[in-house]
Structure formats: structure tokens, C-alpha cells
C-alpha positions in Angstrom: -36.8 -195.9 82.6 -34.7 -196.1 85.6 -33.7 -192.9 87.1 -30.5 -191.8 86.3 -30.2 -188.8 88.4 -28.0 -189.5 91.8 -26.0 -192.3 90.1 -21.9 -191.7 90.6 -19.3 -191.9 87.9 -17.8 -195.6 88.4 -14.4 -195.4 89.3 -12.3 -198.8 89.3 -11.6 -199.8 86.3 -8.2 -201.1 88.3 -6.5 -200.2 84.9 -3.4 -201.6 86.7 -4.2 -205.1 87.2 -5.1 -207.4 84.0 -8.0 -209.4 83.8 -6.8 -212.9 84.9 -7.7 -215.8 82.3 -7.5 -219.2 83.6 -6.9 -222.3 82.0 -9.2 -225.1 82.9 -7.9 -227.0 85.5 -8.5 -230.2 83.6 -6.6 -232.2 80.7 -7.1 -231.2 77.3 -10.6 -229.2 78.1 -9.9 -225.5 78.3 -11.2 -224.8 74.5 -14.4 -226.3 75.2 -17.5 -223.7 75.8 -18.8 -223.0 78.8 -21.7 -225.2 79.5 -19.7 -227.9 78.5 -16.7 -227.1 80.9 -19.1 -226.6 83.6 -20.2 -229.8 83.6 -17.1 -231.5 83.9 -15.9 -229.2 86.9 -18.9 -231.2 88.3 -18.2 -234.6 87.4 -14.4 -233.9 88.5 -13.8 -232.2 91.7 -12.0 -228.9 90.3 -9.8 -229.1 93.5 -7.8 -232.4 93.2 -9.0 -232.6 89.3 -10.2 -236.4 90.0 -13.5 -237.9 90.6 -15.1 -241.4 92.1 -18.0 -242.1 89.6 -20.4 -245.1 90.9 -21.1 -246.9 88.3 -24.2 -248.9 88.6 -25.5 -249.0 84.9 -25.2 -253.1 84.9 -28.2 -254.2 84.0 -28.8 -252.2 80.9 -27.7 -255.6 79.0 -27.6 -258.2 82.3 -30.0 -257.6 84.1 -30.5 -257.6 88.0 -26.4 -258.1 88.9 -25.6 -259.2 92.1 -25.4 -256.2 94.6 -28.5 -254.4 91.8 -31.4 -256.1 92.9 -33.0 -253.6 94.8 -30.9 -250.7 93.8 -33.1 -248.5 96.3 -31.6 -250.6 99.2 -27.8 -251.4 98.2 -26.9 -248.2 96.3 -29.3 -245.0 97.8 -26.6 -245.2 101.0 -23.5 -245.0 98.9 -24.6 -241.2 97.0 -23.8 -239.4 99.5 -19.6 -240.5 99.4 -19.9 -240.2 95.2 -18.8 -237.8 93.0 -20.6 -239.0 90.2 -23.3 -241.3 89.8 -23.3 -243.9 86.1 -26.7 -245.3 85.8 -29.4 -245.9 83.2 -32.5 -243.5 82.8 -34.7 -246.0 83.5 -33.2 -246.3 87.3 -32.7 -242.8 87.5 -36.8 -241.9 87.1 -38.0 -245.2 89.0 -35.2 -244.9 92.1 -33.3 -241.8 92.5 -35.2 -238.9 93.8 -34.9 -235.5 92.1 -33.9 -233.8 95.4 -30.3 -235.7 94.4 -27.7 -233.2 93.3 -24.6 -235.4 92.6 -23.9 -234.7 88.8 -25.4 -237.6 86.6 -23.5 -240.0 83.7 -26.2 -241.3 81.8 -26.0 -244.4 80.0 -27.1 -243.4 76.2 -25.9 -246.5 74.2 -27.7 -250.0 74.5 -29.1 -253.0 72.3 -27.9 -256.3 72.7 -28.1 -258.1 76.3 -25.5 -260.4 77.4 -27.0 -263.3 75.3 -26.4 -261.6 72.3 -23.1 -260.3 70.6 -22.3 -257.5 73.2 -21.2 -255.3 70.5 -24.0 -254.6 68.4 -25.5 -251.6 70.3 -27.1 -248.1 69.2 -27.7 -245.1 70.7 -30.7 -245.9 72.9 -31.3 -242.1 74.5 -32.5 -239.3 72.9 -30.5 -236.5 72.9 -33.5 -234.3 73.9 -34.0 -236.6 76.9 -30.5 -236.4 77.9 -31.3 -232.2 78.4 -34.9 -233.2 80.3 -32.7 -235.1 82.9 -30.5 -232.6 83.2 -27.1 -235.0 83.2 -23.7 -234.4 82.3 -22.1 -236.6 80.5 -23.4 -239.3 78.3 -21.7 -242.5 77.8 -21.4 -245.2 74.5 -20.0 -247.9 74.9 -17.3 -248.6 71.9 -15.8 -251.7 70.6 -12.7 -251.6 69.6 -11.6 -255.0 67.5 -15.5 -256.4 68.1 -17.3 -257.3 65.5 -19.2 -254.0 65.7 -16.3 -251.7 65.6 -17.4 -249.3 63.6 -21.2 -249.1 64.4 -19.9 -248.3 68.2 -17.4 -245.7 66.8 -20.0 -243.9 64.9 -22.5 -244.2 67.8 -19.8 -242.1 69.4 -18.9 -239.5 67.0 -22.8 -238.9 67.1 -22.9 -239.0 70.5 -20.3 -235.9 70.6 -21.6 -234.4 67.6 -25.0 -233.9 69.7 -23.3 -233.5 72.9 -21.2 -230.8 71.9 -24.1 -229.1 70.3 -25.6 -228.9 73.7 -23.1 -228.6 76.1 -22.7 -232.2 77.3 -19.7 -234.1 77.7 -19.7 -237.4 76.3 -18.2 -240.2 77.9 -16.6 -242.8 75.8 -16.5 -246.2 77.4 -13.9 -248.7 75.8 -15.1 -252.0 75.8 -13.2 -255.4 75.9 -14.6 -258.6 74.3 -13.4 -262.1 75.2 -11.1 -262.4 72.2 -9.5 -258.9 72.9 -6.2 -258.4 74.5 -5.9 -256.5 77.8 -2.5 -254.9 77.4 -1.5 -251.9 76.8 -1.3 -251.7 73.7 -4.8 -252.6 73.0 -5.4 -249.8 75.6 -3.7 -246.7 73.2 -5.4 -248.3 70.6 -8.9 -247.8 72.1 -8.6 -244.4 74.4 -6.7 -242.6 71.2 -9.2 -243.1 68.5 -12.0 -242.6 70.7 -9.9 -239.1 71.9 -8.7 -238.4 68.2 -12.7 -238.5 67.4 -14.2 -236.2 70.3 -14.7 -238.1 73.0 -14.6 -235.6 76.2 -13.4 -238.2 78.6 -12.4 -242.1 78.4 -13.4 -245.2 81.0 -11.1 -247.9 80.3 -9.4 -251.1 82.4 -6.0 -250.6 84.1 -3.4 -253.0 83.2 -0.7 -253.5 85.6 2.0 -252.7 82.9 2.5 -250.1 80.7 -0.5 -248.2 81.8 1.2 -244.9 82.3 2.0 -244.6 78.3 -1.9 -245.2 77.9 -2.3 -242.3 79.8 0.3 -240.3 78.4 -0.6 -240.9 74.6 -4.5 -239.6 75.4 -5.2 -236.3 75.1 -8.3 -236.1 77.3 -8.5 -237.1 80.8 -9.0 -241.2 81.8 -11.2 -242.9 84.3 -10.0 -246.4 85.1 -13.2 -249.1 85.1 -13.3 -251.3 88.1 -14.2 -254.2 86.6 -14.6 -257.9 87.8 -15.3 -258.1 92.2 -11.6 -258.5 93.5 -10.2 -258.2 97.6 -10.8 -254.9 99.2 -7.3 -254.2 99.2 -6.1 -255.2 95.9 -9.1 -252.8 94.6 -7.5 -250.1 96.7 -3.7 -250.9 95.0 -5.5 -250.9 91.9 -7.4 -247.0 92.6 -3.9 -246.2 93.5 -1.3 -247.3 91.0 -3.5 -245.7 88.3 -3.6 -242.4 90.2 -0.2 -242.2 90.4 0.2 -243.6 86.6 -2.2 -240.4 85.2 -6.0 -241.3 85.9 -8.1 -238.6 87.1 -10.5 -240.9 88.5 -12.3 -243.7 88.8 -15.8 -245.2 87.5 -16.0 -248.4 89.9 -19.3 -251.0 90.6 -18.3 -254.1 91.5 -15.6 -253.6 93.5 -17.8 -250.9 95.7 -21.6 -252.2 95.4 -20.0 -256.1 96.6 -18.2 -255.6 99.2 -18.4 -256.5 102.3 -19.2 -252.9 103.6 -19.9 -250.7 100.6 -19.9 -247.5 102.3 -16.7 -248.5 104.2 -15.5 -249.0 100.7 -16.2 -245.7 98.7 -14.9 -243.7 101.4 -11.8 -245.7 101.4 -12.0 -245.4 97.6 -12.3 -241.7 98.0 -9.3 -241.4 100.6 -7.1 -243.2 97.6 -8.6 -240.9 94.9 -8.8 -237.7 96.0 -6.3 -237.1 99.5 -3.8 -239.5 97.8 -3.7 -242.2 100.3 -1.7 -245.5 100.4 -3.5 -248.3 99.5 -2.7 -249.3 102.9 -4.3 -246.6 105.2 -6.9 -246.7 102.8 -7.6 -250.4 103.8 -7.1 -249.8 107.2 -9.8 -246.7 107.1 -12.2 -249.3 105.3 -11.9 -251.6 108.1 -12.3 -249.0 110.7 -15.8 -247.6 109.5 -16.3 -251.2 108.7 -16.1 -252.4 112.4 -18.2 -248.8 113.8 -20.8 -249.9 111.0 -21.1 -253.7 112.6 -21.0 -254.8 109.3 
């Protein structure tokens, strides 16, 4: 029993000043619980509401991609300058060391390799693994127009049935086959059924017009992928206009992981994303830290 005697009558209650109850700071979120919140406010910086995710979750269906072979060597450097790190379990036992505290995007869905039809995947983590590793967000790919459609849907809806249960975001990642259009249209299409459905947040392509209505129409925030290797600076341009046109983020690979000075390049990347730098300056910061690193 502690001892009560000695203890003095609390005193402010400030009955004059209300309680203040924020809204969460980021699109379409603030009803979620707790946990669930609290894991995105990692994955996006609360601050500027955007994140740089470094996605390096490749070979899960192609193997050893070029940048990926030793992902101890190419990618262990770049952590530090991330928000987010996208990767597979496997990599994240075998290479990353549990002393990292960047906020982890686990890739959950999986099955078919890139000599297969793309499409037909499962979910290929255990939900009780996903809490073992501690991530916070896990993402399924989902195949709008494939021939898989609707086993990638469901493999979502799961996903965020099981998620949700938990507390853990689930990223859905809209995926474009070779026969699929890369408009805007197609883009609604894919980020508003996998919103309408539960997905917490959405990875899709940027498409040079039309890509602010994707934006608008989806109720939950969008990460722009960064798809095939193009020039430094047209990367940058790309990071930018789809800042400016609604994205609170980006998941980019490629573009970071091949170039010519990947750490030059995240930090550029994270100039553009979160202090709202022209594409330009940006460019001209990556070839600064590019020239101090020798490389």
C-alpha cells in the first residue's frame, strides 16, 4: 500500500484551457487506432508529412538486380539518408543488423518470378512474422487488369484485414503489366479500388499528365514508384513534379541504388522531397557531394 499520508490535494486541473485534440497530420489517417497511426508517423516524417522509402525488395521475383548483388556493400551506406527501408525478410535477417532503427516496409506478397506470369502471387509472410520483425507497413503487390486481378485484390483486403487487426499499415503496391496502360486513367483505376478496399497507403508510377487528379481522387496518401534507371536529373524532375502534384513521398530503387553516386543521390532525393528543392539545386547538391565523395 503506498502511503498516503503527506500527499497534497492536486491542484491544476487548468479547468480554463480545453484539452487539445489533434488531427493526424496525414491524409485520410486520423480514424485509425493508435498503433496503427504511430507507425505511419514513422514511415512519414510528421514534420513535412513526406517520406523517401528505399526500395530494394527486387529480387523477391528477379533475382540479384543490378546494383543488389551484394546488398551489404551497395545499399548498408544509403540507410542512414532513408526514411524508410522496402525490402524482403529474407534480406532483412541475412543483411541488416537489428541495431537499425529506420522503420521497415516488408514485402508480404510473392509467388511467381519474372519467368512466370508476374501476377499470380500470394501472400508469402505470415502475419505473425510480420509482428516478430517488428515492421510497419506491409506491402502486396496488386494487379489491376492482369490476369490475376482479383487473387491480388483479395491478397490485399487480407492483408488489411490482418494488418488492421494488429496495428500495421498495409502498403498496397499497384502493379503495371506490359499490356496495361500507363495513363492516368489507369492510375484512378488502380489507387481508388485499392483505397476504397483498405489499403493504408498506395505506391504507384507518376505519369507526366494528369497525375494530380490521381492524387486528388485517392483518399489515402500516394508514394510515387521510381521505376526503370533514368538521368540523375530527370529523376529529380520526376521526385518534384509529383510533390508538387499531391505525393507524400517517394518509394525509389533504381534510380537511387544505380547511380553514379548513390549516396549523392538520396540526399538530393531527400532535398526534393522533404525541403522542397528545385529539381535543379537538387542536381547541383548531387553533384557537389558527388565530386567531395571522388566518385
Amino acid at each position: 500500500m503506498p502511503d498516503a499520508e503527506g500527499l497534497k490535494e492536486a491542484k491544476q486541473f487548468y479547468t480554463d484551457t480545453p484539452q487539445k485534440t489533434e488531427g493526424f497530420f496525414l491524409k485520410g489517417s486520423n480514424a485509425y487506432d493508435w498503433g496503427l497511426k504511430n507507425r505511419l508517423a514513422r514511415i512519414f516524417n510528421p514534420e513535412t508529412g513526406k517520406t523517401v522509402m528505399l526500395a530494394f525488395d527486387h529480387g523477391y521475383f528477379q533475382g540479384p538486380t543490378t546494383g543488389l548483388e551484394r546488398i551489404d556493400i551497395s545499399i548498408m551506406p544509403l540507410v542512414p539518408y532513408a526514411d524508410t527501408l522496402m525490402l524482403t525478410r529474407g534480406i532483412l535477417r541475412t543483411i541488416i543488423p537489428s541495431s537499425v532503427t529506420k522503420p521497415i516496409v516488408v514485402r508480404a506478397s510473392g509467388g511467381s518470378s519474372i519467368l512466370k506470369e508476374l501476377s499470380n502471387e500470394e501472400i508469402a509472410v505470415d502475419i505473425e512474422d510480420a509482428i516478430r520483425l517488428n515492421v510497419c507497413a506491409m506491402a502486396v503487390q496488386v494487379f489491376i487488369g492482369g490476369e490475376y486481378e482479383k487473387q491480388s485484390v483479395i491478397n490485399m483486403t487480407r492483408m488489411v484485414d490482418l494488418g488492421t487487426r494488429y496495428g500495421i499499415p498495409t502498403l498496397a503496391v499497384t502493379a503495371v503489366g506490359k499490356q496495361m496502360a500507363r495513363d492516368a486513367r489507369y492510375f484512378r483505376l488502380a489507387t481508388r479500388i485499392c483505397a476504397e478496399l483498405g489499403a493504408h497507403y498506395i505506391k504507384t508510377y507518376y505519369v507526366d499528365e494528369g497525375f494530380e487528379t490521381v492524387t486528388a481522387a485517392c483518399p489515402v496518401p500516394i508514394v510515387i514508384a521510381g521505376g526503370k534507371k533514368i538521368p540523375e536529373l530527370d529523376a529529380l524532375k520526376m521526385a518534384y513534379n509529383a510533390i508538387q502534384q499531391g505525393a507524400s513521398g517517394v518509394d525509389m530503387g533504381r534510380n537511387i541504388f544505380q547511380s553514379e553516386a548513390p549516396v549523392a543521390m538520396i540526399q538530393a532525393v531527400r532535398a526534393v522531397v522533404h525541403e522542397n528543392e528545385t529539381p535543379e539545386k537538387a542536381y547541383d547538391l548531387y553533384q557537389t557531394l558527388k565530386n567531395e565523395m571522388g566518385k
